[in-house]
C-alpha positions in Angstrom: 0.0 0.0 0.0 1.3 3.6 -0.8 -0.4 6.8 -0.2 1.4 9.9 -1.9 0.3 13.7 -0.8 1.0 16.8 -2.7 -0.5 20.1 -3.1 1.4 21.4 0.1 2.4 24.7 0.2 2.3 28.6 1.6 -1.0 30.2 1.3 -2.4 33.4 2.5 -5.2 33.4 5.3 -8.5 33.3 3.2 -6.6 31.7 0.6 -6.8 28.0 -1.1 -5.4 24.7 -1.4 -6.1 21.3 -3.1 -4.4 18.4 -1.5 -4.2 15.0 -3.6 -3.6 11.4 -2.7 -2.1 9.3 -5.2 -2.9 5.7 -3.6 -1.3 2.6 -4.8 -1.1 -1.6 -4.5 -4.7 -2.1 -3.2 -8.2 -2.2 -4.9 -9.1 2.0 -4.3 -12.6 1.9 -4.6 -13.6 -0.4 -1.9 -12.3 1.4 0.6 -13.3 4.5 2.5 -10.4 7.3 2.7 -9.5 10.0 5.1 -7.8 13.2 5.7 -6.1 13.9 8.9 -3.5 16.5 10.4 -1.7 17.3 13.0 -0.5 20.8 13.9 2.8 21.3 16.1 2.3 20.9 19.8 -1.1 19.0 19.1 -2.4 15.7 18.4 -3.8 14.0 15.0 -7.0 14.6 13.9 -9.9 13.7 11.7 -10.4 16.2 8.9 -12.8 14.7 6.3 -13.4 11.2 5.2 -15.5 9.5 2.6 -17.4 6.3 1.8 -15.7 4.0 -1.1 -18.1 5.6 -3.9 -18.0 8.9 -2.8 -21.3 8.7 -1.3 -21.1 10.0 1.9 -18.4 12.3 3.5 -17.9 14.0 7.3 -16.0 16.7 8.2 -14.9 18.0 11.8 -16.6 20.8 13.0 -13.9 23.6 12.4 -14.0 22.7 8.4 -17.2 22.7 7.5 -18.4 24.4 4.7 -14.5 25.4 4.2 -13.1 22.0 3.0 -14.4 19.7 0.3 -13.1 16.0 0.2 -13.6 14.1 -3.4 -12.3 11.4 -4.8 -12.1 9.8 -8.4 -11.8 6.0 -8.3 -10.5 5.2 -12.2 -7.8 7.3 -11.2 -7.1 6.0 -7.6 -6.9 9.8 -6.2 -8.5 11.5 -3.1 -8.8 15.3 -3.0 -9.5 17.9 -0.5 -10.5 21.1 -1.4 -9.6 23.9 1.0 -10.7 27.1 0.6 -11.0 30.4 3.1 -7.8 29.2 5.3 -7.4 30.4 8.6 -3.9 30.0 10.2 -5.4 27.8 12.4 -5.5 25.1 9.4 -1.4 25.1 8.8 -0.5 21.8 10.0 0.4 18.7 8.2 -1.9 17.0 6.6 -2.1 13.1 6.1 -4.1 10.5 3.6 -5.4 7.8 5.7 -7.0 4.2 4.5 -7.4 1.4 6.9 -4.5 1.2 9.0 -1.8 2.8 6.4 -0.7 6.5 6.2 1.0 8.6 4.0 4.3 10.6 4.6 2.2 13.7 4.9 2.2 17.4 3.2 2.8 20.2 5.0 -0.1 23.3 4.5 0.7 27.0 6.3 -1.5 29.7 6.7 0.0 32.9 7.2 0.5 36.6 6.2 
């Protein structure tokens, strides 16, 4: 199994980001995937997940109507779409499926 982020980078408060996932060496679509980060000083968290068709998706409280989690299955990608970041957000940010992680990509908000 391999999970590989990108989209990483320096962004402006208010400003946007799209993360990917490139996931790798298992069947993708049957399997429910997840965003998660951890800022310094504090512990992982749950971002946004979705269901193996893209049916259903969750988001933690301090994201919602900010962050947009997709995900095409023919080409084995998961997205999150973050738009109007706060500083708050920088962190990095990790792909999750069932008990494998990627390395992570590191977002920061700031002026």
């Amino acid at each position: 199994v391999q999970l590989v982020e990108s989209g990483g980078g320096l962004v402006q408060p208010g400003g946007s980001l799209r993360l990917s996932c490139a996931a790798s060496g298992f069947t993708f679509s049957r399997y429910a995937m997840s965003w998660y980060r951890q800022a310094p000083g504090k512990e992982r968290e749950l971002v946004a997940a979705i269901t193996s068709t893209g049916g259903s998706t969750n988001y933690t409280d301090s994201v919602k109507g900010r962050f947009t989690i997709s995900r095409d299955n023919a080409k084995h990608t998961v997205y999150l779409q973050m738009n109007n970041l706060k500083p708050d957000d920088t962190a990095v940010y990790y792909c999750y499926r069932f008990r494998n992680w990627g390395q992570g990509t590191q977002v920061i908000v700031s002026s």
